[in-house]
C-alpha positions as CSV (number, residue, x, y, z in Angstrom):
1,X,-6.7,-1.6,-19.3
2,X,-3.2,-0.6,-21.0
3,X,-2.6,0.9,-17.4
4,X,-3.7,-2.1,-15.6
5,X,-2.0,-4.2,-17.4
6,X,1.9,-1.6,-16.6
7,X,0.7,-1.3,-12.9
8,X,-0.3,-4.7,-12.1
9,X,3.1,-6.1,-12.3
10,X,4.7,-3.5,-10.4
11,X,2.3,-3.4,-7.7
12,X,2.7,-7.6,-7.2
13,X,6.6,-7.3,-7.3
14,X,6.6,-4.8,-4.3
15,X,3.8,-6.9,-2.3
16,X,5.6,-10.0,-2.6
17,X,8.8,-8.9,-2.3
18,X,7.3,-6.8,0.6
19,X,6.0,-10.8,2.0
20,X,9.9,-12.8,1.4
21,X,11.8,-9.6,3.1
22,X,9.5,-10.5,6.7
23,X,12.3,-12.9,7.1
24,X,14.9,-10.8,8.1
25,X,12.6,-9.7,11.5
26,X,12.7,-13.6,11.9
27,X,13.9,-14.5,15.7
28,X,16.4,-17.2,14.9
29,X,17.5,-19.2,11.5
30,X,18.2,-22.8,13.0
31,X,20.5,-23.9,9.7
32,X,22.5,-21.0,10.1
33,X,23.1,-21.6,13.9
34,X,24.0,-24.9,12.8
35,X,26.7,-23.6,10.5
36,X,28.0,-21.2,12.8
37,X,28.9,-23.4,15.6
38,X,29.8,-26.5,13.0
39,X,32.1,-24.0,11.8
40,X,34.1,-22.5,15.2
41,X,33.8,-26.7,16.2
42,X,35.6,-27.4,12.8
43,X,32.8,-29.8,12.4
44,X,29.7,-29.5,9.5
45,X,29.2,-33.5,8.9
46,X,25.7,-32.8,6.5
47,X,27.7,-30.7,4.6
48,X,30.8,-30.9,2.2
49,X,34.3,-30.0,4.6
50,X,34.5,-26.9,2.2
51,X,31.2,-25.1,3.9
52,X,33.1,-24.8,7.5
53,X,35.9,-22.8,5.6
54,X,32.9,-21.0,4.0
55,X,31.2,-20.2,7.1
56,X,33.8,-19.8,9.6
57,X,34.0,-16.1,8.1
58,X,31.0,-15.4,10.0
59,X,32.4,-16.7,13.7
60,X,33.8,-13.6,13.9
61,X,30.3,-11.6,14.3
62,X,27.9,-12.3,17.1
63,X,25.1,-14.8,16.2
64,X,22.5,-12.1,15.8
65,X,24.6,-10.2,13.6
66,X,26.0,-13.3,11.4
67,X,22.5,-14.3,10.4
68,X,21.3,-11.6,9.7
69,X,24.0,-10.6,7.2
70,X,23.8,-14.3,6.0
71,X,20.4,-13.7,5.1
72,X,20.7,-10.3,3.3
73,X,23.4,-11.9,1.2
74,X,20.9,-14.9,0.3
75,X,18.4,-12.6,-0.9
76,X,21.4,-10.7,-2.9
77,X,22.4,-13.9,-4.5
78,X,18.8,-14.6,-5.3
79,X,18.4,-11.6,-7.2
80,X,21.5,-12.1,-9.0
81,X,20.3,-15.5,-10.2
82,X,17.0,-13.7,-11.6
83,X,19.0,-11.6,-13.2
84,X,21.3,-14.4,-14.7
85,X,18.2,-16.2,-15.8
86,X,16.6,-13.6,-17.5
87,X,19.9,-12.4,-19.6
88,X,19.7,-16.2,-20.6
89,X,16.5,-15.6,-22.3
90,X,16.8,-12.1,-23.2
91,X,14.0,-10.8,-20.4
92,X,15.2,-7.1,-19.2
93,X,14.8,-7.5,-15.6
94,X,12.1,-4.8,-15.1
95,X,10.3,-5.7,-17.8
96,X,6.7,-7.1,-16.4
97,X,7.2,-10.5,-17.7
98,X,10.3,-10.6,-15.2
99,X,8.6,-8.7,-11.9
100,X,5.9,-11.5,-12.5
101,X,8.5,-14.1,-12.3
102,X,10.1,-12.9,-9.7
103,X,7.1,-12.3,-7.6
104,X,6.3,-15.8,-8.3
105,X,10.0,-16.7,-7.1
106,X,9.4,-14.7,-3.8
107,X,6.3,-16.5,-2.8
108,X,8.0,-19.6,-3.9
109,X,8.4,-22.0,-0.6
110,X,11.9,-23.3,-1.2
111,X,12.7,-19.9,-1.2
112,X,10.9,-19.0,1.1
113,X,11.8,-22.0,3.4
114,X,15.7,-21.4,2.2
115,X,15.8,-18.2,3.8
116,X,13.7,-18.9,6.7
117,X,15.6,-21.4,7.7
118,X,19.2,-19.7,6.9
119,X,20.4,-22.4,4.4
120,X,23.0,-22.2,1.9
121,X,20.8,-22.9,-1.0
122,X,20.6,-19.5,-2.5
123,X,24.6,-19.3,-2.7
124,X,24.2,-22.8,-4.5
125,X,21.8,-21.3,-6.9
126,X,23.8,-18.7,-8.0
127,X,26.9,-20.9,-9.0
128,X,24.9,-22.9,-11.0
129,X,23.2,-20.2,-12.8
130,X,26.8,-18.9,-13.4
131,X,27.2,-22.5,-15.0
132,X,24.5,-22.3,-17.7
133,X,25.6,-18.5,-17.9
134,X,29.1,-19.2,-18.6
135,X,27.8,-22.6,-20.6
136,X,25.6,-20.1,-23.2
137,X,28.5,-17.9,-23.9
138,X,30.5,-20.7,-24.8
139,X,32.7,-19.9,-22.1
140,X,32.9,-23.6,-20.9
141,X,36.2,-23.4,-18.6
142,X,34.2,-21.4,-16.3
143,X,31.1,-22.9,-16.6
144,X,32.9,-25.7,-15.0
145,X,34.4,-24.1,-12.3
146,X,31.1,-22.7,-11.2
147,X,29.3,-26.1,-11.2
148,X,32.6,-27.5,-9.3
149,X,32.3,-24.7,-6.7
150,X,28.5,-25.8,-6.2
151,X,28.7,-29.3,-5.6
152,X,31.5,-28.5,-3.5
153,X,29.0,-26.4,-1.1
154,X,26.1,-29.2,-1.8
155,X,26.1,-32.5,-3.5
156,X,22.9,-32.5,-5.5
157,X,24.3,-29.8,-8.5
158,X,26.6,-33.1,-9.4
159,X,23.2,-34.2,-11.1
160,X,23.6,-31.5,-13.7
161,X,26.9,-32.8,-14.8
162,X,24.5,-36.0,-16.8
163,X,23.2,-32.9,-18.6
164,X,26.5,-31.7,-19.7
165,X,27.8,-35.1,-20.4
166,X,24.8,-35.7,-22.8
167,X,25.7,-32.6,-24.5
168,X,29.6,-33.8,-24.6
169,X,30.8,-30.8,-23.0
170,X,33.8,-32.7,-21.7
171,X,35.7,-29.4,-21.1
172,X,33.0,-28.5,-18.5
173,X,33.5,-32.0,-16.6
174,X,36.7,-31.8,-16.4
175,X,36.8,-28.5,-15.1
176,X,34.0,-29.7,-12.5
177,X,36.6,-32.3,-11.3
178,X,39.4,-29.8,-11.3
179,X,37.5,-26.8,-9.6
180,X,35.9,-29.7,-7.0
181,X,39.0,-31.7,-6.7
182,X,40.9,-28.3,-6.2
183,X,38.5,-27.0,-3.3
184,X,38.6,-30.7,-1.7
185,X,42.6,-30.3,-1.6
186,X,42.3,-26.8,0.1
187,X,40.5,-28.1,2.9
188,X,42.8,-29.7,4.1
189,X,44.9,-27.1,4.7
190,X,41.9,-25.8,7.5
191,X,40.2,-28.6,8.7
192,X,41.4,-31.7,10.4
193,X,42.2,-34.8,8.0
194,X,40.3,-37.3,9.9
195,X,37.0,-35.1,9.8
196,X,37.3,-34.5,6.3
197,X,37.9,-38.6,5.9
198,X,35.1,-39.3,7.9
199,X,32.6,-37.6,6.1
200,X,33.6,-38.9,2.6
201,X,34.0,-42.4,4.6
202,X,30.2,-42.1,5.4
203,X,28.9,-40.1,2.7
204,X,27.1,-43.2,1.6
205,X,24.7,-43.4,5.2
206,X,23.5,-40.2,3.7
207,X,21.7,-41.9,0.9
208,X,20.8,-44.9,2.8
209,X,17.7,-43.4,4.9
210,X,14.4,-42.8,3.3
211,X,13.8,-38.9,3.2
212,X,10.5,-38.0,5.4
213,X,10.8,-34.3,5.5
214,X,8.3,-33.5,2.2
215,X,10.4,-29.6,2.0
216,X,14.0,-31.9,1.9
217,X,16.5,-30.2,-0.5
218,X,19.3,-32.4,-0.2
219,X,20.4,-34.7,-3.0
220,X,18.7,-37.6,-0.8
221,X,15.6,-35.9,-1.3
222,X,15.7,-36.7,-5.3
């Protein structure tokens, strides 16, 4: 039973993490695409400006190529937000308590749809888990820059800064605003001003619409 009980774990980490890695034989990651050309058109309008500086990187690399590194790195930043989340509660990261958790992660279908679909969800996570990271260790300057960085790549994160609020971290708002307000101000040093205007300009049409999609991620899905 002792046996069982050591092997068990293992043996469901490898199988699931055996099931999420099928993505990367996927045929095509339609987000992805979606960045990639936003990004050579200057032009992501779902999306924070910021993300076509973010992704433009990747113009330079065929298609093919792009998304397929894009999606290795998602499931590197996954793994480094496991590991963030289990220093946070003192879980060594083979332990079996945290190859059980991760399995459960892996089968997990926002993950599983996140990656599928090649969506910048996974770089998201790890920022935030930076946040509470930083946030634990009383390191609160940073904590804010992480969260800032975040909702600079996709709104919804901004919901965490009620948390901190509550708490009275004021030092990690205002280094939200700073690190957000910073990152705002650089992109306009890439991307056209009227772009960037018309997407704040019509940032509220992206609350207005009644989310159908039951798998929507976005802060209009809350």
């Amino acid at each position: 039973m002792d046996i069982l009980k050591r092997i068990f774990p293992k043996i469901l980490f490898i199988i699931t993490l055996l099931i999420m890695l099928k993505v990367l034989f996927l045929s095509g990651y339609p987000d992805f695409n979606a960045y990639y050309h936003g990004s050579m058109e200057n032009n992501i309008l779902n999306y924070p400006p910021f993300v076509t500086i973010l992704f433009s990187v990747f113009s330079f690399l065929p298609l093919t190529i792009a998304s397929k590194a894009w999606t290795v790195l998602s499931i590197i930043f996954l793994f480094i937000s496991l590991y963030l989340c289990f220093k946070l509660f003192n879980i060594r990261f083979f332990s079996s308590t945290a190859l059980v958790l991760s399995s459960l992660v892996f089968i997990y279908f926002p993950v599983k749809f996140t990656l599928g679909m090649g969506q910048l969800n996974l770089l998201v996570l790890i920022f935030v888990a930076f946040a509470f990271y930083f946030y634990i260790k009383g390191r609160d300057s940073y904590s804010g820059v992480c969260l800032g960085i975040s909702i600079m790549l996709k709104l919804f994160p901004v919901l965490l800064l009620l948390y901190f609020l509550l708490l009275r971290k004021y030092k990690i708002f205002l280094y939200t605003i700073v690190a957000f307000a910073s990152l705002g101000s650089i992109s306009y040093l890439f991307i056209k001003p009227e772009i960037i205007n018309y997407y704040w300009q019509h940032l509220p049409a992206l609350f207005g619409s009644t989310p159908v999609d039951y798998y929507n991620q976005a802060l209009s899905g809350f």
